[in-house]
C-alpha positions as CSV (number, residue, x, y, z in Angstrom):
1,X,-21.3,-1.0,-12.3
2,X,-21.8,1.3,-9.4
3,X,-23.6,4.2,-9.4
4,X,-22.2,7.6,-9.7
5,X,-24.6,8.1,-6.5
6,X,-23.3,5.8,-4.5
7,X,-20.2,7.9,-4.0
8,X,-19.7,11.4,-2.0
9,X,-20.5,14.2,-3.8
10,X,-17.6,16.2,-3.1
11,X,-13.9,15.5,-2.9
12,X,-10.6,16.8,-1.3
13,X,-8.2,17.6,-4.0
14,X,-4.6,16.8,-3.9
15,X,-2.3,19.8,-4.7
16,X,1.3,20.2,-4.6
17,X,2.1,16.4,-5.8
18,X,6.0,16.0,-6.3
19,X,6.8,14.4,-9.5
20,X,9.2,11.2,-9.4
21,X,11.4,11.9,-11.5
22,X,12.5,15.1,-10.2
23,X,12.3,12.8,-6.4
24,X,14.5,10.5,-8.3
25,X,16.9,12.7,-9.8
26,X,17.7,14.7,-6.4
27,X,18.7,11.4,-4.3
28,X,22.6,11.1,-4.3
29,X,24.5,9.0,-6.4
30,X,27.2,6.7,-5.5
31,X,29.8,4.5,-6.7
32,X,30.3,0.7,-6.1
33,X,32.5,1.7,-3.3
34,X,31.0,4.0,-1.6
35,X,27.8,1.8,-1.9
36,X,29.5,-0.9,-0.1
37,X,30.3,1.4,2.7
38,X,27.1,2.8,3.3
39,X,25.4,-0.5,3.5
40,X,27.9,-1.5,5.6
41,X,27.1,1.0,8.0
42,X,23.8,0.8,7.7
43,X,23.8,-2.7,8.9
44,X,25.9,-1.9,11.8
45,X,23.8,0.8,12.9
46,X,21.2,-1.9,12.5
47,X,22.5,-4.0,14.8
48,X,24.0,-1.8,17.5
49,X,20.5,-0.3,18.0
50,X,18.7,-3.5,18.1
51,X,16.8,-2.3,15.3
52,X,14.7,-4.1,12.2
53,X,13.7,-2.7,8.8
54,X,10.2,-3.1,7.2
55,X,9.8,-2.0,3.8
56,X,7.4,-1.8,1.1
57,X,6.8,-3.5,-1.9
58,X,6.8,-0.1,-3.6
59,X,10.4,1.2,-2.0
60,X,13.5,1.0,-4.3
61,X,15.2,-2.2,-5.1
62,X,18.7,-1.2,-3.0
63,X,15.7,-1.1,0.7
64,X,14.6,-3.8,-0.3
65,X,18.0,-5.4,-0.7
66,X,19.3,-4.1,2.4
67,X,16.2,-5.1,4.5
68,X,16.5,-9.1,3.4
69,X,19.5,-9.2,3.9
70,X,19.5,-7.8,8.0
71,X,16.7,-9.8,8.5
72,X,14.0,-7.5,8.2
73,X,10.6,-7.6,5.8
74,X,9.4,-6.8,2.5
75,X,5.9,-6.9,2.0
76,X,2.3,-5.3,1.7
77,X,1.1,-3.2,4.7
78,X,-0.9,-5.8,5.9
79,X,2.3,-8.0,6.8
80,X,4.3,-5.4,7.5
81,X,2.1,-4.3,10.4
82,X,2.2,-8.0,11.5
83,X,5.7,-8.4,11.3
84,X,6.6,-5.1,13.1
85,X,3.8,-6.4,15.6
86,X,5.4,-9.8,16.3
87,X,9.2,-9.1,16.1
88,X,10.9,-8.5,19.3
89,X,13.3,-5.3,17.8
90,X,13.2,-2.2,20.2
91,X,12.8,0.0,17.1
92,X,11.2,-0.5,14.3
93,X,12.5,1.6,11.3
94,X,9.8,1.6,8.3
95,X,10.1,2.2,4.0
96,X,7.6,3.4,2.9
97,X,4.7,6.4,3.2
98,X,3.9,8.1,6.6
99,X,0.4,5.9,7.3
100,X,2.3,2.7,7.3
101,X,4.9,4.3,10.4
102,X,1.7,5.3,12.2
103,X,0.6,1.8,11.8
104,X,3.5,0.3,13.7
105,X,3.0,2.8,15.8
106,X,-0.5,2.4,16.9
107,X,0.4,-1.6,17.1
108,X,3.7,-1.3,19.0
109,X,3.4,2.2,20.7
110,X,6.3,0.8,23.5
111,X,8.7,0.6,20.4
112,X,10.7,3.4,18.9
113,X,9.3,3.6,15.1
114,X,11.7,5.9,12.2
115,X,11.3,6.6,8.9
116,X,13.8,7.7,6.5
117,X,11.8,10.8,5.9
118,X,8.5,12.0,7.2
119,X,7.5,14.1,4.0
120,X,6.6,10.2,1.9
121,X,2.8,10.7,2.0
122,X,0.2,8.9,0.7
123,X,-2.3,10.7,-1.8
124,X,-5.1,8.8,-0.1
125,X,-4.0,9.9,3.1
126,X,-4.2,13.6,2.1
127,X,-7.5,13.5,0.4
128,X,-8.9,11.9,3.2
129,X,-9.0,14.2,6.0
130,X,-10.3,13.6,9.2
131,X,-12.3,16.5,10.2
132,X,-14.5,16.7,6.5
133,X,-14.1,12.3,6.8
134,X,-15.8,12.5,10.4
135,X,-18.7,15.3,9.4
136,X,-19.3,12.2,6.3
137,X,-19.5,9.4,9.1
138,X,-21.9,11.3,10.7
139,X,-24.1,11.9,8.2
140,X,-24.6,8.3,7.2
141,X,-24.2,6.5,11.1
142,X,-26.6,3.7,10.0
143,X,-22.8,2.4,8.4
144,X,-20.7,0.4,9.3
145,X,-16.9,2.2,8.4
146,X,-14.4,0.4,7.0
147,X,-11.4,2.6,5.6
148,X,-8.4,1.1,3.6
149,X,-5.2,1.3,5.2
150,X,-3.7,4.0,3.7
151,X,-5.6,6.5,6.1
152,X,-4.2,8.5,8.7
153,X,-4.1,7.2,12.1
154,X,-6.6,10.3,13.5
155,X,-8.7,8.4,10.3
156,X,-8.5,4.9,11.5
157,X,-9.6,6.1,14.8
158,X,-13.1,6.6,13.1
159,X,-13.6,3.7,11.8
160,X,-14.8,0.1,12.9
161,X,-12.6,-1.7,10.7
162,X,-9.3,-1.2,9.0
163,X,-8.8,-3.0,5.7
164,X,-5.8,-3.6,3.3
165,X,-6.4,-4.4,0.1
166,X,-5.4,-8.4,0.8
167,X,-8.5,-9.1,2.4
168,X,-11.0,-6.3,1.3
169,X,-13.1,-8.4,-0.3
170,X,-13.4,-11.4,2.3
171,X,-13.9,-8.6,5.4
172,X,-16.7,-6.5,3.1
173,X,-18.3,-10.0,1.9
174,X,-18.4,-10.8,5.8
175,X,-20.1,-7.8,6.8
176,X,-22.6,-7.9,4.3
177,X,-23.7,-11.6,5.4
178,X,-24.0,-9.9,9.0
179,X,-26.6,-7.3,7.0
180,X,-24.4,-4.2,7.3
181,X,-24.5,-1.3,5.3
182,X,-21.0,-0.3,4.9
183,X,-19.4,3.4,4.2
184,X,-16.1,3.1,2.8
185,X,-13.0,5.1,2.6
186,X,-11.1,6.6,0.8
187,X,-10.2,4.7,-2.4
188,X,-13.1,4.6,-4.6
189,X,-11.7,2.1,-7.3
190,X,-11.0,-0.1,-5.0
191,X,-14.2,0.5,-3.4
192,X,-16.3,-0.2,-6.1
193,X,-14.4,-3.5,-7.3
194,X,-15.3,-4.5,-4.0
195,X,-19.0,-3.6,-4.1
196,X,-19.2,-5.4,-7.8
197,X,-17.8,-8.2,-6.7
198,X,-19.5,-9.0,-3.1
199,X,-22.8,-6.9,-4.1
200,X,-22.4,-5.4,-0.8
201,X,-24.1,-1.7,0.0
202,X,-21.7,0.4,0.0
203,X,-21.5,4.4,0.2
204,X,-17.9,5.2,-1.0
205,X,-15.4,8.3,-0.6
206,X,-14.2,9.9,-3.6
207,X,-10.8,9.5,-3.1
208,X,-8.2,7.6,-5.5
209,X,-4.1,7.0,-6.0
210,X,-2.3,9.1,-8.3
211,X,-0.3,5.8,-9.0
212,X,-2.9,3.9,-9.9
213,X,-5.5,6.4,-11.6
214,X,-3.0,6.9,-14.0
215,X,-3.3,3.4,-15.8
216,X,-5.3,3.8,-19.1
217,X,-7.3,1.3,-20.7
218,X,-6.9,2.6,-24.7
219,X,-3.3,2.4,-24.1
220,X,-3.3,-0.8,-22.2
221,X,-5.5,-2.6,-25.2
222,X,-2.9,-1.1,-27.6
223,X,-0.1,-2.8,-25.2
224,X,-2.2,-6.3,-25.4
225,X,-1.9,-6.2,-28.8
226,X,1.8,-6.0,-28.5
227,X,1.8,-8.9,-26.3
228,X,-1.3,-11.2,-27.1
229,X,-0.2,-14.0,-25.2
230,X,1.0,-11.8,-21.7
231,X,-1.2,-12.2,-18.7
232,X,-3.0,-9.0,-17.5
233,X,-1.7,-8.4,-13.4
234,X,-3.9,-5.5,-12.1
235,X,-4.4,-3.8,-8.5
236,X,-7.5,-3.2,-7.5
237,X,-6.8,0.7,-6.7
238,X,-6.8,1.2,-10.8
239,X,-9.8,2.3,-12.7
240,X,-12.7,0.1,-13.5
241,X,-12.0,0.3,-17.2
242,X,-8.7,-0.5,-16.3
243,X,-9.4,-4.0,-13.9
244,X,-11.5,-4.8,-16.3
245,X,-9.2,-5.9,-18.6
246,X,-7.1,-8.0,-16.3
247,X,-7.0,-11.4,-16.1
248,X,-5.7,-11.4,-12.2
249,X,-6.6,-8.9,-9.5
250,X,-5.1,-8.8,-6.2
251,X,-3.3,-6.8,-3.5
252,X,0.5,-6.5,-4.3
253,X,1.4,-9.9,-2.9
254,X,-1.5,-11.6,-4.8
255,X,0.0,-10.5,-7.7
256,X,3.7,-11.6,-6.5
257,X,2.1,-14.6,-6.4
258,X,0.5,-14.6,-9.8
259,X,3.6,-13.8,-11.6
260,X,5.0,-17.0,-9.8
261,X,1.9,-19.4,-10.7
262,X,0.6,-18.1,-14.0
263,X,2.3,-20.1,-17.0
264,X,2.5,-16.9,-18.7
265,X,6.2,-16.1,-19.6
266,X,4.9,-12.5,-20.0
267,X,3.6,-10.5,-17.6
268,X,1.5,-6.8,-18.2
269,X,1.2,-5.4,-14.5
270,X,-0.6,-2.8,-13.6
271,X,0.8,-0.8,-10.1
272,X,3.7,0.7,-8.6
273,X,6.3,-0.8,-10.8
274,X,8.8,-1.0,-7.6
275,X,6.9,-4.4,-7.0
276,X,9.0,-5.3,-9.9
277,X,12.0,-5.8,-7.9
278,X,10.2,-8.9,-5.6
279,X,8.9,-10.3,-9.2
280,X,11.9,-10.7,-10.9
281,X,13.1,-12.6,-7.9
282,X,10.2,-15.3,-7.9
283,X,9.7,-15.4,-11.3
284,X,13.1,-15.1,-13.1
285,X,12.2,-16.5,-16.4
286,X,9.2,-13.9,-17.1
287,X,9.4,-10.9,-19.0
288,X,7.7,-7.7,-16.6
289,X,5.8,-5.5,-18.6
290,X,4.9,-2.0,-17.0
291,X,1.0,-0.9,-18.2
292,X,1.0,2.4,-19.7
293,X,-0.1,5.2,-18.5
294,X,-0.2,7.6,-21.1
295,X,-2.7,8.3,-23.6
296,X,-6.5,10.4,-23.2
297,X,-6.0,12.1,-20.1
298,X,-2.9,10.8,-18.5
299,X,-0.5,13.3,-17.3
300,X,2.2,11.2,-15.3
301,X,2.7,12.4,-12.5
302,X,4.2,9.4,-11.2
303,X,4.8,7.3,-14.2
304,X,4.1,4.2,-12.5
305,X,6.4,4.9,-9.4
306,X,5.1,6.4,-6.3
307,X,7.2,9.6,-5.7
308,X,6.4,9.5,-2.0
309,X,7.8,6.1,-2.0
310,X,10.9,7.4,-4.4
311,X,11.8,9.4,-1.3
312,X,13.2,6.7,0.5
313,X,16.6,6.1,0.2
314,X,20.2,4.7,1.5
315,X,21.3,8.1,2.9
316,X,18.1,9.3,4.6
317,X,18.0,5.9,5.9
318,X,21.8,6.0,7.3
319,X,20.7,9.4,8.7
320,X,17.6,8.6,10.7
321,X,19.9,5.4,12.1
322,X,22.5,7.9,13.3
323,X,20.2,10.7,14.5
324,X,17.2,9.2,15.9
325,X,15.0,11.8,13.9
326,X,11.7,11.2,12.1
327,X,10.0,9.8,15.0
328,X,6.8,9.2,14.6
329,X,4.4,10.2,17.5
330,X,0.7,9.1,18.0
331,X,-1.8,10.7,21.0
332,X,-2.4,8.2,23.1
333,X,-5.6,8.8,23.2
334,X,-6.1,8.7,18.8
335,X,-3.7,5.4,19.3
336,X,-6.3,3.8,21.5
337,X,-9.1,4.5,18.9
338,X,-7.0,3.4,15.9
339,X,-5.9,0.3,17.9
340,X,-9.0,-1.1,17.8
341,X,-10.1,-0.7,14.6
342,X,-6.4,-2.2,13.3
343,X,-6.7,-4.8,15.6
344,X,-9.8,-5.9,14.3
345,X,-8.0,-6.2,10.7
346,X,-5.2,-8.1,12.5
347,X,-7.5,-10.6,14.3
348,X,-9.7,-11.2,10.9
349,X,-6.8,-11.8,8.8
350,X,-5.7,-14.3,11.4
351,X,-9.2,-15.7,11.0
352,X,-8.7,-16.1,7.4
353,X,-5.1,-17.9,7.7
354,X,-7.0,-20.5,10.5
355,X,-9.5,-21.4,7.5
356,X,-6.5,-21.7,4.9
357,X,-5.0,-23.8,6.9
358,X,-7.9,-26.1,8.2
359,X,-8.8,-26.7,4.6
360,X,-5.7,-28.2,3.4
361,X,-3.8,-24.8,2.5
362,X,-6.0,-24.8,-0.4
């Protein structure tokens, strides 16, 4: 177990959190027809302004919908960055939270990138702010930084490496073969599944998701006894007590695939329960259980759904499309920073993909 001294002994708190239902609630309601006819024009205004959607995972089942089916991308950040990277669209028009329209941004800064709102932020992002994240570094710049990807891009532009939570482990595990001491930000769940599992040195910031610090383990051992015979899904980004319970762990799209593989017909998962969408597609026949996160301590902020995702929806999309607003806008000068240290993620995950394939895909 890591110690409690191997994390900062301060934190940035995270005030003024919008609850999801009330995000929910607010976004406008529609009926079939009226539906159609905005996802119609969506699509056109799509197409007319030679421009592809990315979303994430976490976004409501009616983006992710809508992105499929123009041919756009539904995925972790990890892919979506490469996607937006490789695609030949002139703008780029990203679901999700604002770090993950930076991210296209820093990769593809001759592209036009939108958002359906600007205000989706990331509570990782917030309590992770550069100036007080920088006066860390310094203190410690016998490290090697590595901060997850949902950092700002003023962030990223401090740090060696970028990381998603894909291939944390197999970047962390590398650098500790190389003898590097690493400093790592800001998710410190994540951070210290990583450290247990690669027993790599590492100095961690006290920062954490109000998604996924909300997942209790009384209340998820009262759930197992409900469903004995369910498979425990579990991202890394929940408390220790919490992962250790589960019988997979993995990034968003390592569980996707979990729910596909496992013979388990029911599934207990543990994250953003808009993942749910993209699991009931590959894995029709299983019954998707959301882990709890009530009980000692839990006071539900998000109830299992991001509320900075929740923000995205149909109309703000439509609106962006017809107004060109929510821009997102990078110095050149932080872009060139953060380029280097997402670029390094890029090229290591293509590593990783050369050794899947030269062993077989196995």
């Amino acid at each position: 177990m890591t110690s409690r001294s191997n994390i900062a002994d301060f934190s940035i708190p995270v005030t003024n959190v919008p609850r999801t239902d009330s995000i929910i609630a607010a976004i406008p309601m529609h009926n079939p027809s009226e539906r159609r006819a905005l996802i119609a024009e969506i699509k056109s205004e799509l197409k007319r302004q030679n421009a592809v959607l990315v979303a994430h995972y976490y976004t409501s089942a009616d983006l992710q919908e809508i992105t499929e089916e123009t041919g756009g991308y539904v995925s972790d950040s990890l892919d979506m960055a490469r996607f937006g990277n490789e695609h030949s669209a002139s703008t780029l028009v990203v679901a999700g939270v604002r770090f993950m329209g930076e991210t296209a941004k820093i990769l593809n800064p001759e592209k036009r990138v939108l958002m359906p709102t600007l205000e989706a932020e990331c509570s990782l992002d917030l309590g992770c702010p550069v100036k007080e994240f920088s006066e860390f570094c310094d203190q410690h710049p016998d490290r090697t930084v590595v901060v997850y990807a949902n950092t700002s891009a003023e962030v990223k532009a401090r740090a060696d490496y970028v990381v998603t939570s894909s291939i944390a482990v197999k970047l962390i595990e590398h650098l500790d073969e190389e003898g590097k001491k690493v400093l790592w930000a800001p998710d410190k769940h994540l951070g210290r599944y990583i450290e247990r599992v690669t027993g790599a040195d590492m100095l961690l910031w006290d920062g954490s998701c109000i998604v996924h610090d909300e997942f209790k383990s009384r209340a998820l051992g009262n759930l197992i006894e409900q469903y004995p015979e369910a498979a425990i899904l579990v991202h890394p980004e929940s408390p220790e007590e919490v992962i250790d319970m589960a019988d997979v762990v993995g990034s968003t799209t390592q569980i996707i695939n979990a729910a596909q593989t496992l013979p388990n017909k029911q599934l207990i998962v543990a994250t953003d329960k808009g993942i749910f969408y993209k699991m009931q597609q590959v894995a029709p026949d299983k019954e998707i259980i959301e882990a709890p996160t009530g009980g000692a301590g839990a006071t539900c902020r998000s109830c299992a759904h991001c509320p900075w995702m929740a923000m995205n929806s149909l109309d703000n999309l439509l609106s962006v499309l017809k107004t060109g607003g929510n821009e997102i806008h990078i110095s050149e000068k932080i872009r060139i920073k953060a380029l280097q240290s997402t670029q390094r993620m890029l090229d290591f995950a293509r590593s990783l993909d050369t050794q899947v394939l030269s062993h077989g895909n196995a």
